[in-house]
C-alpha positions as CSV (number, residue, x, y, z in Angstrom):
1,X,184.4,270.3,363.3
2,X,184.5,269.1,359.8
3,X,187.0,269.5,357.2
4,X,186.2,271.8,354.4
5,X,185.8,269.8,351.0
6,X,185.8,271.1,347.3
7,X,182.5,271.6,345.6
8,X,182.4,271.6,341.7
9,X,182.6,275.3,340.7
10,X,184.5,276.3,343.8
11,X,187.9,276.7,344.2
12,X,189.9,273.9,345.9
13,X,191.1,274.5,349.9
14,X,194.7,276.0,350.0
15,X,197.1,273.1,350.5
16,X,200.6,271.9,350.3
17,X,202.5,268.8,349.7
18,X,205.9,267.5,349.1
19,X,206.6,266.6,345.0
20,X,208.5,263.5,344.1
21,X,211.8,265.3,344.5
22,X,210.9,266.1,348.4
23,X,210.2,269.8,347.5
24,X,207.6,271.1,348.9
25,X,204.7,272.4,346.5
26,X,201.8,274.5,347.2
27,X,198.3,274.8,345.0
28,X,198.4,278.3,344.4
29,X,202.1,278.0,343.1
30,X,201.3,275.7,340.8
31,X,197.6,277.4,339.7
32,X,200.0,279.9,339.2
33,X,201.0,278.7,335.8
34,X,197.2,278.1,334.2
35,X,194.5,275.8,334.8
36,X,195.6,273.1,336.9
37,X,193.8,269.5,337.4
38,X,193.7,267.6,340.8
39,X,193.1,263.7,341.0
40,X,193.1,261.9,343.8
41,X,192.9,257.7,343.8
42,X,191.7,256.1,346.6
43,X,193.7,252.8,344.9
44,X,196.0,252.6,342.3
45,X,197.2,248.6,341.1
């Protein structure tokens, strides 16, 4: 089955990760305070 995957105009998939403290932080927590940008690198250095 494939993985759902954002699509401009859409809203991003619901998901969670852990912040640089270890705390777990959710999307919609953090959309929670305004408009919110995502970027994801593939490399970085």
């Amino acid at each position: 089955m494939p993985k759902p995957s954002a699509q401009p105009g859409h809203p991003a998939p619901t998901f969670s990760l852990n912040s640089v403290e270890g705390t777990p932080r959710a999307l919609p927590d953090l959309h929670a305070n305004g408009p919110l940008l995502l970027v994801f690198l593939r490399h970085l250095g």
